[in-house]
C-alpha positions in Angstrom: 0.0 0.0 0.0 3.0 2.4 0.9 4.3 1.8 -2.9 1.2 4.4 -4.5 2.0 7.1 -2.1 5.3 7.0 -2.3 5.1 7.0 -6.2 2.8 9.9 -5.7 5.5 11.6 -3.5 8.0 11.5 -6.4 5.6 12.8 -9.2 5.1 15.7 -6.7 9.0 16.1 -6.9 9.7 15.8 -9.9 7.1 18.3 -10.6 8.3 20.7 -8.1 11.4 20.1 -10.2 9.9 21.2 -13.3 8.1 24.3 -12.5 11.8 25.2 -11.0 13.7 24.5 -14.3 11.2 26.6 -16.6 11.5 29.5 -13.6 15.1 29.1 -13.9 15.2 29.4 -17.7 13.5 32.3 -17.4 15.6 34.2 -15.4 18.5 34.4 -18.0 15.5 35.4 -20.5 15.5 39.2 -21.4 12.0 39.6 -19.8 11.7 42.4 -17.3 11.5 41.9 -13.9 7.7 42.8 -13.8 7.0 40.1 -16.4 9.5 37.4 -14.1 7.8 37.9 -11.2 4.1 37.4 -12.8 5.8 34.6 -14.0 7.4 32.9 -10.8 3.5 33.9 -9.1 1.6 32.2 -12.2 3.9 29.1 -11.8 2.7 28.8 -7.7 -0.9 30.0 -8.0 -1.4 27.1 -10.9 0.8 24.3 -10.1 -1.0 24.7 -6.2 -4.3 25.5 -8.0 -4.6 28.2 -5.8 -7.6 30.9 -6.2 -5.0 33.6 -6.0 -2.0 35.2 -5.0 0.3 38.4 -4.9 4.3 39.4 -4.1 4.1 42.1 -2.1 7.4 44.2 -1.1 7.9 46.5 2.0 8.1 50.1 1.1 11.5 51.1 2.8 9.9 54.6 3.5 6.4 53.8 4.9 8.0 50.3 6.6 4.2 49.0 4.9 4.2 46.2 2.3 2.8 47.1 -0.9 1.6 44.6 -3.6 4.0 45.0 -6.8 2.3 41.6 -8.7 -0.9 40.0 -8.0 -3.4 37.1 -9.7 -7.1 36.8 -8.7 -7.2 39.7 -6.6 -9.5 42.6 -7.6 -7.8 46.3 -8.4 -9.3 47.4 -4.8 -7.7 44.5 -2.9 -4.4 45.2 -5.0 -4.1 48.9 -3.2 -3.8 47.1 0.1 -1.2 48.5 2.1 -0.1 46.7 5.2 1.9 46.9 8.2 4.5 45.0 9.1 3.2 42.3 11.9 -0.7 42.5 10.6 -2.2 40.1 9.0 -0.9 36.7 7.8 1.6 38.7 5.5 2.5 41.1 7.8 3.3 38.2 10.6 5.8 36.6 7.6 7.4 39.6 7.1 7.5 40.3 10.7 9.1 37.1 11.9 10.9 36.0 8.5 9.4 32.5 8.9 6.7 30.3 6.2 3.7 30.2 7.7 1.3 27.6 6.1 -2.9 28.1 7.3 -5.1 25.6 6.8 -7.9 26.9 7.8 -8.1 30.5 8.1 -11.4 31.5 9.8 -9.5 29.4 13.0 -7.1 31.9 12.7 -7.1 35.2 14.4 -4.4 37.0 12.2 -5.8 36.5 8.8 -7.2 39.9 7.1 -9.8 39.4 4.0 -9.0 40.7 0.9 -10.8 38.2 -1.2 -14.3 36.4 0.1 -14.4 33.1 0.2 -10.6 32.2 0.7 -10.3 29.0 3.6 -6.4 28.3 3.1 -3.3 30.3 2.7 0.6 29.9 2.2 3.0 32.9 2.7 6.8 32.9 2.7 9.4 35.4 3.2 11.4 37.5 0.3 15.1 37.9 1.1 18.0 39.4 -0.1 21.3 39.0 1.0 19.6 38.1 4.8 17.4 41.5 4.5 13.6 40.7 4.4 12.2 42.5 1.5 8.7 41.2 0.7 6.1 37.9 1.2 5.1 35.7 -1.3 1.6 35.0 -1.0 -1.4 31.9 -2.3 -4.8 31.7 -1.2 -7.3 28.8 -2.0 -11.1 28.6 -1.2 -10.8 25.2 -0.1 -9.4 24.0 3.3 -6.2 22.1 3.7 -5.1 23.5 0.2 -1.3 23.6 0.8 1.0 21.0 2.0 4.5 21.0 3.2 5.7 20.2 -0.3 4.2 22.9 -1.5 5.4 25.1 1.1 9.2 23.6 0.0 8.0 24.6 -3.6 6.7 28.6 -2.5 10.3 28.9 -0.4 12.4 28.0 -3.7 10.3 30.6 -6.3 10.4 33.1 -3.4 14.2 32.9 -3.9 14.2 33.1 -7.5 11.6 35.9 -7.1 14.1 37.5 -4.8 17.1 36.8 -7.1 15.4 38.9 -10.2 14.5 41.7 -7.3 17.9 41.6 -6.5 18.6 41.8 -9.8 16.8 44.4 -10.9 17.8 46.8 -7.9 21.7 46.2 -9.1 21.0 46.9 -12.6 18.9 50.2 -11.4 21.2 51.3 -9.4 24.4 50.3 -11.8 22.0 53.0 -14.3 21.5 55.7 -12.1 24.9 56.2 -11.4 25.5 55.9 -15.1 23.4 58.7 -15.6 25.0 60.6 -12.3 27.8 60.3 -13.7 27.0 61.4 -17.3 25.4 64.4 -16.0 28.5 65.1 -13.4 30.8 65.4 -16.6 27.9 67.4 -18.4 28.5 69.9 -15.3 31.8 69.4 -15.8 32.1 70.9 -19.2 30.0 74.4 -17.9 33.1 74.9 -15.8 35.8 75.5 -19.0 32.8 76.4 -21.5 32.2 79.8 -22.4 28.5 80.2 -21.5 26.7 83.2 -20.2 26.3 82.4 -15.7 22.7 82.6 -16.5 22.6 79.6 -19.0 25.4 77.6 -16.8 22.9 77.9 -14.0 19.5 77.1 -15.7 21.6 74.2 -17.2 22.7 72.9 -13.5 19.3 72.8 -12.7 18.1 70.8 -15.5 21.0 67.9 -14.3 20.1 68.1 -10.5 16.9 66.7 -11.2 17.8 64.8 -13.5 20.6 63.4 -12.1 18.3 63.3 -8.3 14.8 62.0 -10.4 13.5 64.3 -8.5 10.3 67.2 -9.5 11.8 70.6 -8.8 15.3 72.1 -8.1 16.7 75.7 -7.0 20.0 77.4 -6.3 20.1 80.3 -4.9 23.7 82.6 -4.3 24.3 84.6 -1.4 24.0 88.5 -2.2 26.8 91.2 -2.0 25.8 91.8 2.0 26.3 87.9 2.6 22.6 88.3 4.5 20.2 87.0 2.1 19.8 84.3 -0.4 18.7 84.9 -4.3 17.4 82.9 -6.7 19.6 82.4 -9.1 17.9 79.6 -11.1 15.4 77.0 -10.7 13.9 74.1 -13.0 10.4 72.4 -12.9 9.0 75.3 -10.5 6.0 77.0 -11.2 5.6 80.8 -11.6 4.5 81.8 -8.2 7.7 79.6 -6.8 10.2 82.0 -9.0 8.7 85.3 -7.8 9.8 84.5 -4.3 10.9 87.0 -2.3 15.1 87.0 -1.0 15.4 84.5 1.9 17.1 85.8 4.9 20.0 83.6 5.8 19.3 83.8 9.7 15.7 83.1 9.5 15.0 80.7 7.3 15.7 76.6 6.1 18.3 77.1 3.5 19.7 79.8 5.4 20.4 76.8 7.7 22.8 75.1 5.2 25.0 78.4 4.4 25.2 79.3 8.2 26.3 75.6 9.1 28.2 74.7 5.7 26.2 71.0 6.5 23.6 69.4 4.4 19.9 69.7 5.2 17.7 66.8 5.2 13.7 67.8 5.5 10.8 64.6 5.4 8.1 66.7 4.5 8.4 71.1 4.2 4.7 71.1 4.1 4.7 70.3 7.2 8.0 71.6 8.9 7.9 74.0 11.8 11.0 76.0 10.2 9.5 76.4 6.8 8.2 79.7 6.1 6.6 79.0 2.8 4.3 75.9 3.4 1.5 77.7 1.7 4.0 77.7 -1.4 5.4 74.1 -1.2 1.7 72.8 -1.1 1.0 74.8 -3.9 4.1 73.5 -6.0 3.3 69.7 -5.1 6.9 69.8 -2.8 7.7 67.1 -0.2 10.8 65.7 1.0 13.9 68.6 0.6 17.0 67.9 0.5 20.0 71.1 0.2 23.4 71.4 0.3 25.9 74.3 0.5 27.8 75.6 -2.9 31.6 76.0 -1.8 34.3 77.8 -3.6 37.7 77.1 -1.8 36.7 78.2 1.6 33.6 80.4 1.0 30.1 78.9 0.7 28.4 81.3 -2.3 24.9 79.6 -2.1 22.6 76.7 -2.2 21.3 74.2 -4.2 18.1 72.3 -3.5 16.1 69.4 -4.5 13.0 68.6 -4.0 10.9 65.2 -4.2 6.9 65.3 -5.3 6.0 62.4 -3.0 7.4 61.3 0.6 11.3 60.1 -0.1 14.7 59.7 2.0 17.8 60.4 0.7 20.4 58.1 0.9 24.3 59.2 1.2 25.3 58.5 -1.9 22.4 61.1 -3.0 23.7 63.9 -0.5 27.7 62.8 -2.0 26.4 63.2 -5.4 24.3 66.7 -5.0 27.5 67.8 -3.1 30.4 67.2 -6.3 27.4 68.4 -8.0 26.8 71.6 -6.4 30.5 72.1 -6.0 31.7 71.6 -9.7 28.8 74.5 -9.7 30.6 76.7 -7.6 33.6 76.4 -9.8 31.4 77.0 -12.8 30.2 80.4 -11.2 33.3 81.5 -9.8 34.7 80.8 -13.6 32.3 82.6 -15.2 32.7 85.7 -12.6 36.4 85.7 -13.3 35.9 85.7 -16.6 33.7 88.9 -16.8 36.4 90.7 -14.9 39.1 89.8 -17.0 37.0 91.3 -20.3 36.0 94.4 -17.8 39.5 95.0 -16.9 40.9 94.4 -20.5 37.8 96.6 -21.7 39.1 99.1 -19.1 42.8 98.8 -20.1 41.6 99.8 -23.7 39.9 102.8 -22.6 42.9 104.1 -20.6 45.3 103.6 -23.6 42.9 105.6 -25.6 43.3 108.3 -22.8 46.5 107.6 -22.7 46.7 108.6 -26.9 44.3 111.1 -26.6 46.9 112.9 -23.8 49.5 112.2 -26.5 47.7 114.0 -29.2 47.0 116.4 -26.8 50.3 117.3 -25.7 51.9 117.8 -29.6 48.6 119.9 -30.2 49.5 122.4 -27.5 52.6 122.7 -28.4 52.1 123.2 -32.1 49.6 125.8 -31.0 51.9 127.3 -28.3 54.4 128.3 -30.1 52.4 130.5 -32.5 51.0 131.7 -29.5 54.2 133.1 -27.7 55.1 134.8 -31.1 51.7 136.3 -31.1 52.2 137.9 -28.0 56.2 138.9 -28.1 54.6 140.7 -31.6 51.5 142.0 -29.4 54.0 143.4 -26.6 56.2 144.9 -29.2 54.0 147.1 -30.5 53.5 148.6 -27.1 49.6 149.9 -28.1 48.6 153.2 -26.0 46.0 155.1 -26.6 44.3 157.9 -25.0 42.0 158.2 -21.9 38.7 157.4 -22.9 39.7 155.4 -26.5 37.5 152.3 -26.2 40.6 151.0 -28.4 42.4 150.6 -25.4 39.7 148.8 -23.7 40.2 146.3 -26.5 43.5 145.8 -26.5 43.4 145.0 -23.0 40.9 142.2 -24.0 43.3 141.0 -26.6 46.1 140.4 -23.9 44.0 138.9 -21.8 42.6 136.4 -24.3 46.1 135.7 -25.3 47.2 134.6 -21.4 43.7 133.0 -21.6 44.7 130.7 -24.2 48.5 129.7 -22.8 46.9 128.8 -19.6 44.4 126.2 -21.7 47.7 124.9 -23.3 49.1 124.9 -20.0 46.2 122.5 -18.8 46.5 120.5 -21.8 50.2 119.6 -21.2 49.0 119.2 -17.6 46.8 117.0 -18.9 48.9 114.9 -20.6 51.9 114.5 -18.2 49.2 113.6 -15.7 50.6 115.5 -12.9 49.8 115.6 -9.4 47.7 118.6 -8.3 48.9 121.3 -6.4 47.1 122.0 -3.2 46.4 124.8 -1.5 43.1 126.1 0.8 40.5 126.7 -1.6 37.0 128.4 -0.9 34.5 126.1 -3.4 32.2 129.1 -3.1 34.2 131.4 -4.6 35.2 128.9 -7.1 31.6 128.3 -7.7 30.8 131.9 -8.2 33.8 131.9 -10.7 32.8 129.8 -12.6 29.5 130.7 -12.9 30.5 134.3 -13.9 32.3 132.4 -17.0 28.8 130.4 -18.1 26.0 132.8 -17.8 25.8 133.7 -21.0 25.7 130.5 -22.2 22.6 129.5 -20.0 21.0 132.6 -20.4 21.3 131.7 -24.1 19.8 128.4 -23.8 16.6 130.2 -21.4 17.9 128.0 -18.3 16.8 129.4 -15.1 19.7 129.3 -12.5 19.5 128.6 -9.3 22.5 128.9 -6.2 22.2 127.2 -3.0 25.4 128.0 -1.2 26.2 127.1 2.3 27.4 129.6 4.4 31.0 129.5 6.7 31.4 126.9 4.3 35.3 125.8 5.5 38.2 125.6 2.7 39.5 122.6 1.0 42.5 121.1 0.3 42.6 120.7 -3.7 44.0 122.4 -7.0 41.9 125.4 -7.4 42.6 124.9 -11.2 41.3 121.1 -11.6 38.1 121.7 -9.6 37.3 124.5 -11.7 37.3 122.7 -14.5 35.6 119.8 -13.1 33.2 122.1 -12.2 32.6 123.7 -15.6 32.6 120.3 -17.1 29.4 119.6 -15.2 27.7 122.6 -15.8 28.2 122.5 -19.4 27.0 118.5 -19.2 23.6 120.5 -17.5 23.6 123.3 -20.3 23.8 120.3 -23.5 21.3 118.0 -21.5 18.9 120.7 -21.9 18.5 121.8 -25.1 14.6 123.4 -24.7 15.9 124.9 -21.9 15.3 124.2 -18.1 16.6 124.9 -14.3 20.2 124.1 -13.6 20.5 124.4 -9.4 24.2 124.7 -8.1 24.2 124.1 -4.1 26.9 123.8 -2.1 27.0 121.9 1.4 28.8 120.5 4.5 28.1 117.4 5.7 26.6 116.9 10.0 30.4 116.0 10.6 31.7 118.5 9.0 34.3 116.5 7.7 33.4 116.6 3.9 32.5 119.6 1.7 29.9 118.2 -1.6 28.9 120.6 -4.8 25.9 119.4 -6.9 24.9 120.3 -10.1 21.1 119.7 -10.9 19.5 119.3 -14.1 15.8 118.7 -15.7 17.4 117.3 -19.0 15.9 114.1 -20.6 17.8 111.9 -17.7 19.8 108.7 -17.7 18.9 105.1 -17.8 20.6 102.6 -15.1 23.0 100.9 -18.1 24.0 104.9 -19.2 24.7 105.6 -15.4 26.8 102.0 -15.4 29.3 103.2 -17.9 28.6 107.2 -17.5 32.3 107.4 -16.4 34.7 105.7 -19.0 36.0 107.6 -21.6 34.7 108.9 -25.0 31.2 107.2 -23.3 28.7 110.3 -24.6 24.6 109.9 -24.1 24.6 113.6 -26.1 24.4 114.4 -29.8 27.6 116.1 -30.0 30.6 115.5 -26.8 34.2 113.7 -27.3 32.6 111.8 -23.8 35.9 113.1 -22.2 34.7 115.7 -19.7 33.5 113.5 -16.8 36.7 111.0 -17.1 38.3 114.3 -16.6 36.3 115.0 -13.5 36.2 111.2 -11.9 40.3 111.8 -12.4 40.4 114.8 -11.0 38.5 113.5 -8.1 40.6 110.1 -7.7 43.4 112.5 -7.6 41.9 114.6 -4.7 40.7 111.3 -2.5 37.4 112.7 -3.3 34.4 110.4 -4.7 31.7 111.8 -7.5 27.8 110.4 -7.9 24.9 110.6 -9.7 21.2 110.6 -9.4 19.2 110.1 -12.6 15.9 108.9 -14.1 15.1 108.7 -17.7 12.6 112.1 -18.3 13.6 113.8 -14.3 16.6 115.3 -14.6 19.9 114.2 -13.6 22.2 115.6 -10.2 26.3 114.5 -9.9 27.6 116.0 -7.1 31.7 115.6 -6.0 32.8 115.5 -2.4 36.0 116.2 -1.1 37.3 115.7 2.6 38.3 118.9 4.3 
């Protein structure tokens, strides 16, 4: 009688044996792993002729298992999430042991998720000694599953595990691939000459790609070191890129400059330290994570990622951000020194254009000069007198004067052009105010502009060369009188400041104004915003002011006017 069953016993083997070598084949197929594991569950739900069955792997950020594959079960049954310990499942995944149910209504653990099931089998899913999921059957009929069958679900449960296993290696092998690929992408912003704005839109775009993640920003400290801009973003919506500045001692990211540590947040919708939950609801933003953007030994910003659904980052993520955010830095700082390299050269070019121009200058005077001194050996020669009262004589005075009018300009020319130092002396900026005025009226009561004085009184004297301020002064007032064409108010004022350690002179205008770019460059040379002007006079001045430790600035809106006013120390 013992001959049947154990004939019986072997079929079963060699059956077992069967469904193990077509699972086996399979796994050096090129199926993918979703298609493997429906396989290795088809294999146990019909060679057990169970009623159903599911693998279901624990989510390593909930801690809840989660069916990946099911047969038999309905689509409501298949969104089943389950804690570890609960339930039949849960108590295989808690303990890491088979556990084999022949009845289950006698058994308090069970959880329905499909009427009419009496039976169930469930065995553990490991890798490398780490429980990772359950395999599952379920049979409406009683005493459904025996220990052979059991034996069979623990062997597919290690194939199933063995093409998870796989499949995690070759995801992971792939993601750093692509890390990596967009690391070197990075890599060639640094030595590529691309506008900062494009470098940064383009780090961006490889954060989250490189992080698979939904939205990232970076944001650079300003010039005062106390608040953080956004520089660039990617995948944000318009609301998240008109953000005001964050302030760096009040706020997350601020957090990551101030500590020069990553930052790690679960969820900013719901952090106590986020000031912009409103915003991150809005966007769809969950899980943060941030690190600084270092430059040698100075942290410049922050770059961010964010995640649209509950996630923890691992190290290798924060390691990867980091190079990533780094190699940005370098990028940045590149970029930044290679602006002031074409502003300096740009600079350089201007100053030997001066430099020419005080050349030319120079061999001008002189050509001029020595006409001049002929002029006026001839002119004293003739020794002109005429009688009391003969406006002749008023004329030749004029003549004279005009002449030692004209070898002083040639001496300022030559001046010019040997760029000497000034000679100081006290000087009363009133009275050279009042000088100089005297020499312009004409001119603005030609052009119908109104003039207006505003002079401070016991205003104290000045170390400077009388002769340089005067013609820094008359440079600006002649700037007033061709920004005004139509006509206008020019207001000369001059002031002390509460210290009394500084004397300023301003120069008001209602000409057509400057724009910010005009005001960037208002002080290079040969730089005119007038129909006719070399663009020399206010290099002049900002020289002559460098020269005198003194500093010269302007306030200007296109269509109100412009003011410069120049200070000097007293």
């Amino acid at each position: 009688m013992a001959q049947p069953n154990t004939s019986k016993a072997g079929q079963d083997k060699l059956h077992h044996y069967e469904v193990l070598a077509r699972v086996s084949r399979v796994l050096n197929s090129s199926l993918e792993p979703s298609q493997v594991l429906n396989l290795v569950l088809r294999e146990a739900v019909d060679h057990m002729q169970a009623s159903s069955g599911s693998i279901a792997l624990i989510n390593p950020l909930t801690q809840l298992l989660e069916i990946e594959v099911a047969i038999g079960l309905s689509p409501h049954a298949r969104q089943l999430r389950l804690p570890i310990g609960r339930g039949v499942t849960g108590w295989v995944a808690k303990t890491g042991q088979p556990l084999r149910v022949p009845d289950v209504k006698a058994d308090p653990r069970y959880i329905s998720v499909r009427r009419g099931i009496r039976s169930e089998l469930a065995v553990p899913l490991t890798v490398d000694g780490q429980l990772i999921g359950v395999l599952n059957v379920d049979s409406t009929r009683r005493n459904a599953f025996s220990a052979a069958d059991a034996e069979l679900l623990v062997a597919l449960a290690h194939h199933a595990a063995q093409v998870i296993h796989n499949s995690w290696l070759y995801e992971t092998v792939a993601h750093k691939a692509r890390q990596l690929e967009s690391l070197f992408a990075v890599a060639e912003s640094v030595i590529a000459p691309v506008d900062l704005r494009e470098i940064l839109q383009r780090v961006t775009r490889h954060a989250c790609a490189l992080m698979n993640t939904k939205m990232c920003s970076l944001m650079l400290l300003n010039a005062a070191r106390d608040r953080l801009e956004l520089a660039a973003c990617h995948g944000a919506g318009s609301d998240y890129t008109r953000r005001p500045p964050l302030s760096v001692d009040d706020s997350l990211l601020g957090v990551v400059v101030r500590r020069a540590k990553p930052l790690q947040v679960p969820n900013v919708q719901e952090h106590d330290a986020s000031r912009h939950t409103a915003l991150a609801k809005q966007e769809q933003l969950v899980s943060l994570l941030a690190v600084p953007m270092t430059f040698g030994n100075t942290i410049i910003g922050a770059l961010s990622v964010y995640t649209g659904e509950p996630y923890r980052f691992s190290n290798q993520d924060i390691k990867i951000l980091s190079a990533l955010a780094n190699l940005a830095a370098v990028a940045i700082e590149h970029t930044r020194l290679h602006e002031k390299i074409v502003a300096v050269e740009e600079q350089l070019r201007h100053h030997e254009r001066l430099s020419t121009l005080g050349l030319l200058a120079a061999e001008i005077a002189h050509e001029i000069r020595n006409p001049l001194t002929v002029m006026k050996m001839l002119y004293q020669s003739l020794n002109l007198q005429f009688p009391p009262g003969d406006p002749r004589q008023r004329d030749a005075e004029i003549v004279a004067e005009k002449m030692d009018h004209l070898n002083q300009i040639m001496n300022r020319l030559l001046t010019f052009a040997r760029s000497n130092e000034p000679t100081f002396a006290l000087v009363d900026l009133n009275a050279v105010l009042e000088d100089v005025l005297l020499l312009t009226r004409p001119a603005l009561s030609r052009q119908n502009i109104r003039l207006v004085t505003r002079f401070a009184p016991d205003l104290p004297p000045v170390r400077a060369d009388r002769t340089q301020i005067e013609q820094a002064c008359l440079n600006l007032i002649l700037n007033a009188v061709q920004a005004m064409p139509d006509g206008g108010t020019l207001t000369v004022s001059s002031a002390i400041n509460d210290e009394r350690s500084a004397v300023s002179l301003s120069f008001g205008d209602t000409g057509a104004g400057m724009t910010v770019e005009q005001q960037a460059r208002l002080f290079e040379p040969f730089l005119t915003t007038k129909v006719a002007g070399t663009g020399l006079g206010l290099a002049i001045v900002r020289k002559t002011m460098d020269a005198h430790r003194g500093r010269i600035e302007v306030d200007s809106q296109p269509g109100q006017g412009s003011t410069f006013r120049f200070t000097l120390p007293v």
